[in-house]
VOGU-490518 format. One record per residue (C-alpha): x, y, z. Coordinates in Angstrom, 2 decimals. Layout:
BEGIN
<site><px>X</px><py>Y</py><pz>Z</pz></site>
...
REM end
This chain:
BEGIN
<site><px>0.00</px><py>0.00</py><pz>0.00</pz></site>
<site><px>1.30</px><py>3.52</py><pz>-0.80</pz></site>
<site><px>0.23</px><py>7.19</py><pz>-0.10</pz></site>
<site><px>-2.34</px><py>7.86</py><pz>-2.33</pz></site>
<site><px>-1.82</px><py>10.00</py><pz>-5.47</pz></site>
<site><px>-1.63</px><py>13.66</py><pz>-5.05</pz></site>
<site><px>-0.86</px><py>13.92</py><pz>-1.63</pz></site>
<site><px>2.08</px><py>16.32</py><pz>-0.45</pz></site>
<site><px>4.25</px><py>16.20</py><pz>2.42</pz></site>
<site><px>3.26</px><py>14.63</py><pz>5.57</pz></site>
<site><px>-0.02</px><py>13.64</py><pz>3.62</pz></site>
<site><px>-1.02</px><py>16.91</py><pz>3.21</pz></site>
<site><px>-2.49</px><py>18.16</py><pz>0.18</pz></site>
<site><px>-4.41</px><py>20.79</py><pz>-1.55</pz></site>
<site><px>-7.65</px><py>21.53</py><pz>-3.70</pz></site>
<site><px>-8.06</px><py>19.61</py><pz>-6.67</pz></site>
<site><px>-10.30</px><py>18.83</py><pz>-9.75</pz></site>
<site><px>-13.42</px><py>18.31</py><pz>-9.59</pz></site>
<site><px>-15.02</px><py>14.70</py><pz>-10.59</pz></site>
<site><px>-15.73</px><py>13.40</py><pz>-13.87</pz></site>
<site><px>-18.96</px><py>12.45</py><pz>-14.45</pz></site>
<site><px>-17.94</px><py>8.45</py><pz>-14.50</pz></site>
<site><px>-16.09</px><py>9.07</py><pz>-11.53</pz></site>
<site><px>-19.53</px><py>10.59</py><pz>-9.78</pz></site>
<site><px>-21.08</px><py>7.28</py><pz>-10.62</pz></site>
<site><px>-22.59</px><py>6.40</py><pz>-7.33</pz></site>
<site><px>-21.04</px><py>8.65</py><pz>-5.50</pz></site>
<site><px>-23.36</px><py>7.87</py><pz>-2.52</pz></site>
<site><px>-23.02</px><py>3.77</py><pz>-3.19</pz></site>
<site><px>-26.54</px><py>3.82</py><pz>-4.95</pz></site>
<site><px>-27.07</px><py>3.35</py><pz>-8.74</pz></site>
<site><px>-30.15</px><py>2.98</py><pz>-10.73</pz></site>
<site><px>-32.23</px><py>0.92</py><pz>-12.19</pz></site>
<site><px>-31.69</px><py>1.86</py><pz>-15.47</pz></site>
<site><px>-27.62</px><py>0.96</py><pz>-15.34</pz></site>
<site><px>-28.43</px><py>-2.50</py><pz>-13.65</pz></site>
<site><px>-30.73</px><py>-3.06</py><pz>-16.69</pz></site>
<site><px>-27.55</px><py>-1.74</py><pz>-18.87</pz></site>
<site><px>-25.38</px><py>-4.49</py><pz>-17.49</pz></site>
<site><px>-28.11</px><py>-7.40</py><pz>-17.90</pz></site>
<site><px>-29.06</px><py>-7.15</py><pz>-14.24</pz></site>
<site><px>-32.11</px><py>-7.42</py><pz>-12.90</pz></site>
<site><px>-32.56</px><py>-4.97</py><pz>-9.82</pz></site>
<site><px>-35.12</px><py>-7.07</py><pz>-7.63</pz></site>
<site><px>-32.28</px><py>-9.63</py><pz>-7.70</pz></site>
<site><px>-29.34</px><py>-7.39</py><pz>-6.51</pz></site>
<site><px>-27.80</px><py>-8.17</py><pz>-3.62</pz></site>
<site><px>-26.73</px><py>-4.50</py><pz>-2.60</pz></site>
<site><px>-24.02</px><py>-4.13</py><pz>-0.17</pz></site>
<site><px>-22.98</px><py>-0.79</py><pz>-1.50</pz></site>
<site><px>-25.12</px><py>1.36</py><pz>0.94</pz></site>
<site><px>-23.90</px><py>1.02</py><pz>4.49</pz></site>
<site><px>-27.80</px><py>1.38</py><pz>5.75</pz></site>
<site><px>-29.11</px><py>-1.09</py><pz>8.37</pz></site>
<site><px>-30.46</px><py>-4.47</py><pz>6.79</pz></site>
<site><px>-32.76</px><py>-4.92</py><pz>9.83</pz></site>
<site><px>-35.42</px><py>-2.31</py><pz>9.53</pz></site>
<site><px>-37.39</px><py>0.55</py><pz>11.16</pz></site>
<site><px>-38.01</px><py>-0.08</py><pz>14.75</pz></site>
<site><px>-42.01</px><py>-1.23</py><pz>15.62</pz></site>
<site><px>-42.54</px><py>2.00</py><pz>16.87</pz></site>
<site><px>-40.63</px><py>4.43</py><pz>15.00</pz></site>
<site><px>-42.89</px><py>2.43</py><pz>11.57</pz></site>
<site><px>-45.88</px><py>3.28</py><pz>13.95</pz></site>
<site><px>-45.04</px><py>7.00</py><pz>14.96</pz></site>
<site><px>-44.13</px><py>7.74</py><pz>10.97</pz></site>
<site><px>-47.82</px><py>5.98</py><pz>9.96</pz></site>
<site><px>-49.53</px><py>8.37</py><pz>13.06</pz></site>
<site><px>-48.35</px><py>11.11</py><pz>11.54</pz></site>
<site><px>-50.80</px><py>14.60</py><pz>10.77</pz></site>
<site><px>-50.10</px><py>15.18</py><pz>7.68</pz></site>
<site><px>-52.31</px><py>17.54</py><pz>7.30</pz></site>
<site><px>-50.87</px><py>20.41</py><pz>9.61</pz></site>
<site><px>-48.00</px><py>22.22</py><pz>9.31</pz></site>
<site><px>-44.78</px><py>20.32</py><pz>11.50</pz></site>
<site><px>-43.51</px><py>22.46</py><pz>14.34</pz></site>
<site><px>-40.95</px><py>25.07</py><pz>12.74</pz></site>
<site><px>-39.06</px><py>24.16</py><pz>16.33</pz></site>
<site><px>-39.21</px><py>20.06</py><pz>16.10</pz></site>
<site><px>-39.41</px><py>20.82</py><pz>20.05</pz></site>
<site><px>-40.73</px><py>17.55</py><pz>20.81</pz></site>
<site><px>-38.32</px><py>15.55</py><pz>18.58</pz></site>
<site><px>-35.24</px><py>17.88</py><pz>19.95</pz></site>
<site><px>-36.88</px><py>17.03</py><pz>23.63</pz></site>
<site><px>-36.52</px><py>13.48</py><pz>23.04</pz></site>
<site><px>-32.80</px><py>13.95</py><pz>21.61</pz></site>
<site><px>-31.88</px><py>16.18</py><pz>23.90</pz></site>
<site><px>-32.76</px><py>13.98</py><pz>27.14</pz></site>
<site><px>-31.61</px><py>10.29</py><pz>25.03</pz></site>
<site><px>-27.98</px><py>12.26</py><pz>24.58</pz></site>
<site><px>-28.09</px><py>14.18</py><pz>28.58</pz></site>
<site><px>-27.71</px><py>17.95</py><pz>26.61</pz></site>
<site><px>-30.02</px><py>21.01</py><pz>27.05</pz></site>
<site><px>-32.79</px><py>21.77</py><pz>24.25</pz></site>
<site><px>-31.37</px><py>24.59</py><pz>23.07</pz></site>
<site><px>-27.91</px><py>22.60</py><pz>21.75</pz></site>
<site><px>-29.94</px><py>20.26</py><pz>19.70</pz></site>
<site><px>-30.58</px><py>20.84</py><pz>15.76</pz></site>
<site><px>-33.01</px><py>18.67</py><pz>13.79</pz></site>
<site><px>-31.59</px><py>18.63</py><pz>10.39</pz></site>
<site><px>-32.76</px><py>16.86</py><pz>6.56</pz></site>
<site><px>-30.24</px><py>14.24</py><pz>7.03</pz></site>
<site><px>-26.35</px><py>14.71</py><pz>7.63</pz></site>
<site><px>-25.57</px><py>16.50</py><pz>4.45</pz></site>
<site><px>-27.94</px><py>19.34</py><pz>5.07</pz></site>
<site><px>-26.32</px><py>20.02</py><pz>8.23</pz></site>
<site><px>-23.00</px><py>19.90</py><pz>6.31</pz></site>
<site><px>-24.17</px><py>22.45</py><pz>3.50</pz></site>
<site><px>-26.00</px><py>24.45</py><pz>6.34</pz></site>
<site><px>-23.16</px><py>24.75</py><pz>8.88</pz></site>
<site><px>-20.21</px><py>25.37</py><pz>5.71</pz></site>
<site><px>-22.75</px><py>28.68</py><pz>4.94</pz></site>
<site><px>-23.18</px><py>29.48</py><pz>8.10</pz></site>
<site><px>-19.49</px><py>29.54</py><pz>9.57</pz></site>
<site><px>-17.17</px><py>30.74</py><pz>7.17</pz></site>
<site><px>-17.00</px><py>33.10</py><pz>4.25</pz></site>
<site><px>-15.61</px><py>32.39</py><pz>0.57</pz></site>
<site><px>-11.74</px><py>32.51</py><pz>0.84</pz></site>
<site><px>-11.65</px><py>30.39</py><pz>4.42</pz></site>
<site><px>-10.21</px><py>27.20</py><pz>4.37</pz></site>
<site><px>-11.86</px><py>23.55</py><pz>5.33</pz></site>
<site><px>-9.37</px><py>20.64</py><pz>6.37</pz></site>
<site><px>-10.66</px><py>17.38</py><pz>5.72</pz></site>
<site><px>-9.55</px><py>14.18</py><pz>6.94</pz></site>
<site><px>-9.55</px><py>12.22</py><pz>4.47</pz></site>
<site><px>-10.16</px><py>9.99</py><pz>2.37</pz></site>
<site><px>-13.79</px><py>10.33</py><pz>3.37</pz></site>
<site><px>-17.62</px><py>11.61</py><pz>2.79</pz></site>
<site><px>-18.33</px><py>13.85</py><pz>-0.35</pz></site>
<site><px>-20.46</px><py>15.85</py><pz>0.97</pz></site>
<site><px>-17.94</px><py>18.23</py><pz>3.29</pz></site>
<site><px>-15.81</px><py>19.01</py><pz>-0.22</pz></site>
<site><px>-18.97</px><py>19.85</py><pz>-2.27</pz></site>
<site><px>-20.44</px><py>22.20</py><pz>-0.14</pz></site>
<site><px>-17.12</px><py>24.03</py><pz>0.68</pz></site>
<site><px>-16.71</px><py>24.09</py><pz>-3.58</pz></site>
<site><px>-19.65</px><py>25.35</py><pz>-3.71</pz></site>
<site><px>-19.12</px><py>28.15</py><pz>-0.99</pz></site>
<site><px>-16.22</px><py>29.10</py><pz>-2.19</pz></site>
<site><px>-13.72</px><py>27.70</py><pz>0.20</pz></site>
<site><px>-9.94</px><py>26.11</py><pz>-0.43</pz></site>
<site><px>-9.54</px><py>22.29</py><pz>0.59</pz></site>
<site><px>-7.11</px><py>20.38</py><pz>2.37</pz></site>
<site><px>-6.86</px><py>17.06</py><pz>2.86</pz></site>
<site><px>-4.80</px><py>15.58</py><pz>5.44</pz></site>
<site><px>-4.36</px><py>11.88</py><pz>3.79</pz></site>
<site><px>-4.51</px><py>9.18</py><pz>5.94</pz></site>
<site><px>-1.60</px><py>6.76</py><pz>4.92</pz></site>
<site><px>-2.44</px><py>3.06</py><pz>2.77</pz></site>
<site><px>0.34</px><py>2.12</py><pz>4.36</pz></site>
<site><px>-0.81</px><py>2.57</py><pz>7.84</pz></site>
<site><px>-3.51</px><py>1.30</py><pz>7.25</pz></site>
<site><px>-5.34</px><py>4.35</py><pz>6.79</pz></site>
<site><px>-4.66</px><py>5.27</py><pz>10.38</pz></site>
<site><px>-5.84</px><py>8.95</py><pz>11.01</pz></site>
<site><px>-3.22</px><py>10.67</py><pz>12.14</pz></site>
<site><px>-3.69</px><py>13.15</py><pz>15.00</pz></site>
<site><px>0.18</px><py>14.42</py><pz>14.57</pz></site>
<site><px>-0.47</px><py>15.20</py><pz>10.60</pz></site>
<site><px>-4.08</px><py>16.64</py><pz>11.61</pz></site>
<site><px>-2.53</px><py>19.39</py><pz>14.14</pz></site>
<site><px>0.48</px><py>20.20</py><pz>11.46</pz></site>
<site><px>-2.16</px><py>20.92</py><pz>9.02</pz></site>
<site><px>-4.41</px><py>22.28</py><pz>11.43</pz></site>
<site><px>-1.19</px><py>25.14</py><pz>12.83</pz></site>
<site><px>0.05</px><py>25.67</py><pz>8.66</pz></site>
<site><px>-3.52</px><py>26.10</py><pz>7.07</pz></site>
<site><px>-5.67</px><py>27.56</py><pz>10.28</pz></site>
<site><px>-8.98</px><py>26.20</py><pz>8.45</pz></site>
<site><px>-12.01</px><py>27.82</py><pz>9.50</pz></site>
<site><px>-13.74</px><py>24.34</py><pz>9.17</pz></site>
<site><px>-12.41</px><py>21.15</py><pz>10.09</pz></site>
<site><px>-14.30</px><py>17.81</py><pz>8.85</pz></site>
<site><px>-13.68</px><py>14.18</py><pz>10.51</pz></site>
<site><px>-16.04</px><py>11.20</py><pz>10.26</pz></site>
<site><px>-15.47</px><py>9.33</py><pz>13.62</pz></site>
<site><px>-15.93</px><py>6.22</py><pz>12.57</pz></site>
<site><px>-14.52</px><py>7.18</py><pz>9.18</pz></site>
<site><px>-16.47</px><py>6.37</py><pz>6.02</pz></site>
<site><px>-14.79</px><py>4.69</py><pz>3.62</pz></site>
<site><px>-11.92</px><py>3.31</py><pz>6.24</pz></site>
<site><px>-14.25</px><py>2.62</py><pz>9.30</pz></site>
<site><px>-11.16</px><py>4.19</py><pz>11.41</pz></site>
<site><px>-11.40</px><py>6.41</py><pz>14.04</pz></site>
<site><px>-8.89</px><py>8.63</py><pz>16.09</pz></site>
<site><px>-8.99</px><py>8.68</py><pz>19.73</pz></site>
<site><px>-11.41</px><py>10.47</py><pz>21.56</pz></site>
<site><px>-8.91</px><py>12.00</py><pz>23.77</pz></site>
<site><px>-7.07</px><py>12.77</py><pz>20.84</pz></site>
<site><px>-9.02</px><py>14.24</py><pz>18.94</pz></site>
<site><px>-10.45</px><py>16.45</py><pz>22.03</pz></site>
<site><px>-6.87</px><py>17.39</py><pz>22.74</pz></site>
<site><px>-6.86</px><py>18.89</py><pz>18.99</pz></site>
<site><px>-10.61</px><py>20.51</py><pz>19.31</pz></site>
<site><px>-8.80</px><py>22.24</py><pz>22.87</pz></site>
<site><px>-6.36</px><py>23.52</py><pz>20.79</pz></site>
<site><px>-7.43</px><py>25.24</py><pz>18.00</pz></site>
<site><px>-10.13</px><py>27.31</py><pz>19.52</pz></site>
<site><px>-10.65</px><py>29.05</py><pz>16.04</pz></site>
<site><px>-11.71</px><py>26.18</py><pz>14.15</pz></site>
<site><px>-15.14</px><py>24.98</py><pz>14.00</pz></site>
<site><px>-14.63</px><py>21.17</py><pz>14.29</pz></site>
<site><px>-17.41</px><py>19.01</py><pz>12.44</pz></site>
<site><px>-17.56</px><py>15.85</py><pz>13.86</pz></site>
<site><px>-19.87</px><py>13.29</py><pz>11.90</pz></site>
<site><px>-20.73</px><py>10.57</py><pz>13.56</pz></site>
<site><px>-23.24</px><py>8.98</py><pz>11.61</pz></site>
<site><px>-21.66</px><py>5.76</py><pz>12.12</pz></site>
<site><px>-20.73</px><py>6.26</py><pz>15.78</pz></site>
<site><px>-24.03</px><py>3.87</py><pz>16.94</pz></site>
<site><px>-23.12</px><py>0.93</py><pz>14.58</pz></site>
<site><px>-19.53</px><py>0.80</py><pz>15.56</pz></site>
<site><px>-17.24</px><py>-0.04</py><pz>18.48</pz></site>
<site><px>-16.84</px><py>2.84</py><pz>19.70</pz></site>
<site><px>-20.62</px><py>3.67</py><pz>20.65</pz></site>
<site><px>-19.60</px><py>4.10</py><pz>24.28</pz></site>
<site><px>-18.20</px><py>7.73</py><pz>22.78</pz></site>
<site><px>-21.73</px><py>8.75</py><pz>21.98</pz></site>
<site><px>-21.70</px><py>10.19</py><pz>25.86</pz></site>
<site><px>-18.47</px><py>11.77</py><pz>25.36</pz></site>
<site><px>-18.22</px><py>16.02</py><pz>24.91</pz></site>
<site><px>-15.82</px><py>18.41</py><pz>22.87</pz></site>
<site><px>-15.24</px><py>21.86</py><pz>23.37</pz></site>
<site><px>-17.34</px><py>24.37</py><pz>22.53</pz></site>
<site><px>-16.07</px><py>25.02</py><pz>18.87</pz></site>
<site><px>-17.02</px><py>21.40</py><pz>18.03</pz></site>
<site><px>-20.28</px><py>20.39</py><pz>16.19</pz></site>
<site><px>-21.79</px><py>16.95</py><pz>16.42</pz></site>
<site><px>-23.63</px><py>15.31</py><pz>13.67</pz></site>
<site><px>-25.87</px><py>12.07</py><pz>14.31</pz></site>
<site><px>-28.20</px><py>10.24</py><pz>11.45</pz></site>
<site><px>-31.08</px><py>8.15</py><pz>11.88</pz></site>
<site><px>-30.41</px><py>7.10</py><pz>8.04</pz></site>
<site><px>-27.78</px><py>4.40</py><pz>8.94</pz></site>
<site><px>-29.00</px><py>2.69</py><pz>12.22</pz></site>
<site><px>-32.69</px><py>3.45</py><pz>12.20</pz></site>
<site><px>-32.80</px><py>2.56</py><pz>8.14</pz></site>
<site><px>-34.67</px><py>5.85</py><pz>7.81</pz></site>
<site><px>-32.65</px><py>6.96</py><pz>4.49</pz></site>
<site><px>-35.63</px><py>7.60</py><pz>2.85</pz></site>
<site><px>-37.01</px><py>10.00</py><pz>5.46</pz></site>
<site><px>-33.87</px><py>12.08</py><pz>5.38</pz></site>
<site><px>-33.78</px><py>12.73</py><pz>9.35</pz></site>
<site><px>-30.53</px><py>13.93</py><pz>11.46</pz></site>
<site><px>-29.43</px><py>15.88</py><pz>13.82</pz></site>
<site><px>-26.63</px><py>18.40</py><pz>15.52</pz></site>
<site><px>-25.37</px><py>18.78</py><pz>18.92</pz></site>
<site><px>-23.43</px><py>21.59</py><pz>19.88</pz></site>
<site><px>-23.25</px><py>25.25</py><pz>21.13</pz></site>
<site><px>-26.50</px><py>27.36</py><pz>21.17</pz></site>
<site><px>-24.88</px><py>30.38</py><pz>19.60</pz></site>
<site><px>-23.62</px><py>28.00</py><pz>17.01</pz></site>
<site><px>-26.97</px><py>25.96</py><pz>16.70</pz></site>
<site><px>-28.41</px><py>29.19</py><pz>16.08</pz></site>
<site><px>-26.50</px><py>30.80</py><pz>13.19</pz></site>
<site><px>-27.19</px><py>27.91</py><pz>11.25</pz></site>
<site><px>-30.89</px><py>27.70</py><pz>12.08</pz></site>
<site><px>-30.79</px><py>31.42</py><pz>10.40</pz></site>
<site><px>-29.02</px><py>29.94</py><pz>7.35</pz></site>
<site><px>-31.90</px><py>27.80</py><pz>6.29</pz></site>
<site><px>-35.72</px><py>27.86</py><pz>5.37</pz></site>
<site><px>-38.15</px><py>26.83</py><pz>7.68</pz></site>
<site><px>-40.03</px><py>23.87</py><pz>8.18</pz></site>
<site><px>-36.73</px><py>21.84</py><pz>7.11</pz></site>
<site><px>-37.93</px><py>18.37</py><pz>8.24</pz></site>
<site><px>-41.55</px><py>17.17</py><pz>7.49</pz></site>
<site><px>-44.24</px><py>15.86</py><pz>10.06</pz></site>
<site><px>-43.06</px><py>12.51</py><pz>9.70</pz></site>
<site><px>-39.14</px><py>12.88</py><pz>9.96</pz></site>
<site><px>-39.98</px><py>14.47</py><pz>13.50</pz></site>
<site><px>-42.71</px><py>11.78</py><pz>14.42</pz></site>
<site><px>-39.78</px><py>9.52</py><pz>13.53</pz></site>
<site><px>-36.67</px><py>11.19</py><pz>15.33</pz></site>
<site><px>-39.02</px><py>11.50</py><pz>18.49</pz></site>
<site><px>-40.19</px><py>7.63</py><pz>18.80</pz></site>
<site><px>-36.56</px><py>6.51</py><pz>17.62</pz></site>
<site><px>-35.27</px><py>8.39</py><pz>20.85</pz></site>
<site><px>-36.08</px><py>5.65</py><pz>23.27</pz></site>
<site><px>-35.00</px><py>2.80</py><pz>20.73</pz></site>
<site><px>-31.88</px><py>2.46</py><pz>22.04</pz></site>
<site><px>-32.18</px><py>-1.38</py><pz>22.60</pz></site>
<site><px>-33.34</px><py>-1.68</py><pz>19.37</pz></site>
<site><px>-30.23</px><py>-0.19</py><pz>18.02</pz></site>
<site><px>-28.09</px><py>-1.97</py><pz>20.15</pz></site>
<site><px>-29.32</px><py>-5.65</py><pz>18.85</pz></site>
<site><px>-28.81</px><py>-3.86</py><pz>15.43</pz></site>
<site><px>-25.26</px><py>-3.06</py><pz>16.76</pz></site>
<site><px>-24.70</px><py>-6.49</py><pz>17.83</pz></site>
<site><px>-25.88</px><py>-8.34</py><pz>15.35</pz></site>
<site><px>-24.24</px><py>-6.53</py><pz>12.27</pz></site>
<site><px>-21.06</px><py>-6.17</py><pz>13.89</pz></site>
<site><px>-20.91</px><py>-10.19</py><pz>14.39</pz></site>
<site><px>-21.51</px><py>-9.97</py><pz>10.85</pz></site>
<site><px>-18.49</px><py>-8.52</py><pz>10.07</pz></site>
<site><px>-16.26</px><py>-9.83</py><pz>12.22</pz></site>
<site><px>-17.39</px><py>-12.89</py><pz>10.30</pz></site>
<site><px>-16.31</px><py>-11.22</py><pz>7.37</pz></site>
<site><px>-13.15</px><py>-10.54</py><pz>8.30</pz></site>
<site><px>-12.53</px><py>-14.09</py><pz>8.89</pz></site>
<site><px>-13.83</px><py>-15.28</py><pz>5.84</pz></site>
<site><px>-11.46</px><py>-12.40</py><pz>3.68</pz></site>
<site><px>-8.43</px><py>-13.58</py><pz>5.73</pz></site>
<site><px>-8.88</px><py>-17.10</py><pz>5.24</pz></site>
<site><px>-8.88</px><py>-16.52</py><pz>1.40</pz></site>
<site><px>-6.11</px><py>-14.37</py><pz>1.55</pz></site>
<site><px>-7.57</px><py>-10.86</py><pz>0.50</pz></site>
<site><px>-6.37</px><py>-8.03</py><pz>2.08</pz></site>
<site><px>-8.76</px><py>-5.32</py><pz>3.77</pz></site>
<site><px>-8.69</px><py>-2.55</py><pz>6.04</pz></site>
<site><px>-9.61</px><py>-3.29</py><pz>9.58</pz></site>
<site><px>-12.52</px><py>-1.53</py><pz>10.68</pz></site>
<site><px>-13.70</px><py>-0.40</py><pz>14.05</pz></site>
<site><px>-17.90</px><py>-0.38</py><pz>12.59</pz></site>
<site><px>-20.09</px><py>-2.22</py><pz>9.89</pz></site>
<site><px>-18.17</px><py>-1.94</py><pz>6.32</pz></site>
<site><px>-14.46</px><py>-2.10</py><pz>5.61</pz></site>
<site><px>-12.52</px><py>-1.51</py><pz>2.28</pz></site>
<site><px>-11.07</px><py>-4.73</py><pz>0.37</pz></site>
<site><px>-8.19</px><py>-4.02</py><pz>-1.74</pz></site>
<site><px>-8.60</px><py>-5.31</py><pz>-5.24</pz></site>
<site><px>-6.81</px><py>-4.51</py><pz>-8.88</pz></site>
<site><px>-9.44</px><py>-2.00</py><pz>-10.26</pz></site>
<site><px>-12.37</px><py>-0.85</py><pz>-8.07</pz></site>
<site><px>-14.79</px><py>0.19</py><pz>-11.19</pz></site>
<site><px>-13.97</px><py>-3.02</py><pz>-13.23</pz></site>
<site><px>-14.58</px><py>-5.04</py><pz>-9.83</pz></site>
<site><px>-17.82</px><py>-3.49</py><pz>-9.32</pz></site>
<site><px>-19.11</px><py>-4.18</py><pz>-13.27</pz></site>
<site><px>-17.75</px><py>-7.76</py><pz>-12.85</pz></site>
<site><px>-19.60</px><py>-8.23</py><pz>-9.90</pz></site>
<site><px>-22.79</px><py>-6.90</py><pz>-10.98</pz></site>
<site><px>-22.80</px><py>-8.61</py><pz>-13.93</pz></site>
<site><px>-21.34</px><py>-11.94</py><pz>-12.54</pz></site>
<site><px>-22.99</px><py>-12.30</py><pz>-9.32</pz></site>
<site><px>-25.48</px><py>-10.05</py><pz>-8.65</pz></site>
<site><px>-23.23</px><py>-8.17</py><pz>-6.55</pz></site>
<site><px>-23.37</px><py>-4.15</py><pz>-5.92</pz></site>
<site><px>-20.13</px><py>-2.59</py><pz>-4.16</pz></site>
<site><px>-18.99</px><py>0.71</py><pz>-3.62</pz></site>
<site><px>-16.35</px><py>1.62</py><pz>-5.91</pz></site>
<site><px>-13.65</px><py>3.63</py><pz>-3.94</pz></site>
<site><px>-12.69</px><py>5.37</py><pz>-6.94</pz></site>
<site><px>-14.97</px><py>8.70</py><pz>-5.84</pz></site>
<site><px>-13.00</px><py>8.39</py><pz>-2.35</pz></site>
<site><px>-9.64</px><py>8.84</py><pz>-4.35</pz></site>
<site><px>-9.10</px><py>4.42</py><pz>-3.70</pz></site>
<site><px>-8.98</px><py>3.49</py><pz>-7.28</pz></site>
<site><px>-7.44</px><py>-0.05</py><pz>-5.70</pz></site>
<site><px>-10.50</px><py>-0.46</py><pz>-3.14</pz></site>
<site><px>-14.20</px><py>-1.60</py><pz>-2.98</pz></site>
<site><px>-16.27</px><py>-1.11</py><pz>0.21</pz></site>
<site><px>-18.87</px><py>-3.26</py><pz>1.53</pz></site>
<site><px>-21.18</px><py>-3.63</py><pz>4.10</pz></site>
<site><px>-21.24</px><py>-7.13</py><pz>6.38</pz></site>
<site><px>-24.28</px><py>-8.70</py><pz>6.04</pz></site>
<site><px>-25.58</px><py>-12.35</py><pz>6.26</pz></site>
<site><px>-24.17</px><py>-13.21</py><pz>2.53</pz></site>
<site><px>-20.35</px><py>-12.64</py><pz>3.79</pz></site>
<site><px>-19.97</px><py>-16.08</py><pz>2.26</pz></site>
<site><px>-21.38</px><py>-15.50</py><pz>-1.07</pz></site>
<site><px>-19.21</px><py>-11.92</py><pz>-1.95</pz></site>
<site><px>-15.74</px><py>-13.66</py><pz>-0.59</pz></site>
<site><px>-16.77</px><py>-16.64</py><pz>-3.02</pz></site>
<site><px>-17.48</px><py>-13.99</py><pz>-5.90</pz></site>
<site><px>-14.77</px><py>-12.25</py><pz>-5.47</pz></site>
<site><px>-12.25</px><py>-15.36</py><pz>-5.71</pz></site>
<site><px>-14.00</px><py>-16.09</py><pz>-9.09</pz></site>
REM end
């Protein structure tokens, strides 16, 4: 494994092109019908482990608070009873909870509402799209700190705070797990870094943080110039809904309410976010049950001797030849959709979710 291509010293390196159009090819892991009937597949029969979102459904009760729904008044422009429910589940006051349209919303939202064209975002990456389109589209200069192939994509917290003391971002993006990786820096060091750079709005996304190891975290504070983001998408398999949320300082909270319309999230999405809040032991039987899964997956991939990238929640990378030709092969060969890592800058990866087929990709992927 090398550094990857374009990266400077110490990992470190600067705005680039944007995407072709082939490379933007499920950018998000989805596709379409239409190119699954363009490569003589038949979507009802796809086994799709390019979308990390939970194979076990919407909680009982969350299905039944969406279904209750009036959807014939206006939702409340404050979600108050939704950010109640958050707000007690997570042990914060009301006022440091924001209800957002899924994670990328908040992204978009907080990158106009904390800095001004000409500022700078740091991301750690490889990672999520989302933080480098909405900074291109704001106006901002990227940097991405590289986490090292041959560390096994390791985030560095040394390389971070370089970057962090040469660049002095206004923004700072780190997905804790990381997705593509599923790596994660320390809590304390990563807290150590939020302490100090005071002037940097850290964005935390932890959309992941409830399917991974590290869920104990979710109790765990930054500083005050750190902004938490949480998703019902992944563990509540609410991606349709488009529901999320923000933790973080009132002051802050409330510039990027201003940023936005109102009525953001519909009467369902806050029926939904309110009932999930006490579904915590439905989550964690999610947790437990898909992380067996892939710990069975990493046993299967070692025992035919292919290399992956050991990961601390529900999908890992598995290095292959060519990502995009993998993906094609195993649509058309088994059935198989896979996240290409060739939109993450990991032209030599695929990433996959665990799920209860583990046997059948390994086998596919050996053919």
């Amino acid at each position: 494994m090398s550094t990857p291509r374009g990266a400077g010293p110490g990992g470190v390196r600067g705005q680039h092109a944007e995407p072709s159009a082939s490379a933007l090819l499920g950018l998000h892991g989805d596709t379409t019908d239409e190119e699954l009937r363009a490569l003589g597949v038949d979507p009802e029969r796809v086994l799709d482990l390019s979308v990390n979102v939970s194979p076990f459904g919407v909680a009982p009760a969350v299905r039944a608070a969406i279904a209750q729904a009036d959807l014939s008044r206006y939702p409340d422009k404050q979600g108050l009873a939704a950010r109640r429910a958050l707000a007690e589940r997570d042990r914060v006051s009301l006022p440091e909870v924001l209800l957002g349209h899924g994670a990328a919303e908040l992204i978009w939202t907080a990158t106009r509402a904390l800095s001004t064209p000409g500022d700078t975002l740091l991301l750690s990456s490889p990672t999520f799209s989302e933080p480098e389109a909405a900074a291109r589209a704001h106006g901002l200069t990227v940097v991405h700190c590289e986490a090292r192939a041959s560390e096994g994509f390791e985030p560095s917290a040394e390389r971070l705070d370089a970057a962090l003391r040469t660049h002095r971002p206004r923004l700072l993006y780190v997905c804790q797990p990381n997705n593509p990786t599923g790596r994660a820096l320390p809590h304390a060091a990563l807290s150590e870094l939020v302490a100090q750079h005071p002037d940097t709005t850290f964005l935390i996304d932890q959309a992941f943080l409830s399917l991974s190891e590290l869920a104990a975290d979710a109790s765990l504070r930054f500083g005050r110039n750190a902004l938490l983001l949480r998703s019902l998408t992944k563990d509540h398999a609410l991606a349709g809904l488009r529901v999320a949320y923000a933790l973080g300082e009132p002051a802050t909270l409330e510039r990027l309410r201003r940023a936005r319309p109102p009525w953001s999230l519909s009467s369902m999405a806050l029926a939904a976010a309110t009932a999930a809040a006490a579904e915590d032991a439905f989550i964690e039987s999610v947790r437990a049950r898909w992380l067996a899964q892939r710990v069975e997956l990493d046993e299967l991939l070692r025992a035919a001797a292919l290399r992956f990238v050991p990961s601390r929640t529900v999908f890992l990378l598995i290095e292959v030849a060519d990502a995009d030709a993998t993906r094609t092969r195993l649509l058309r060969e088994a059935g198989i959709l896979v996240r290409s890592g060739t939109s993450f800058g990991l032209p030599g990866h695929i990433r996959v979710r665990a799920s209860d087929d583990n046997a059948r990709l390994v086998r596919a992927l050996l053919t």
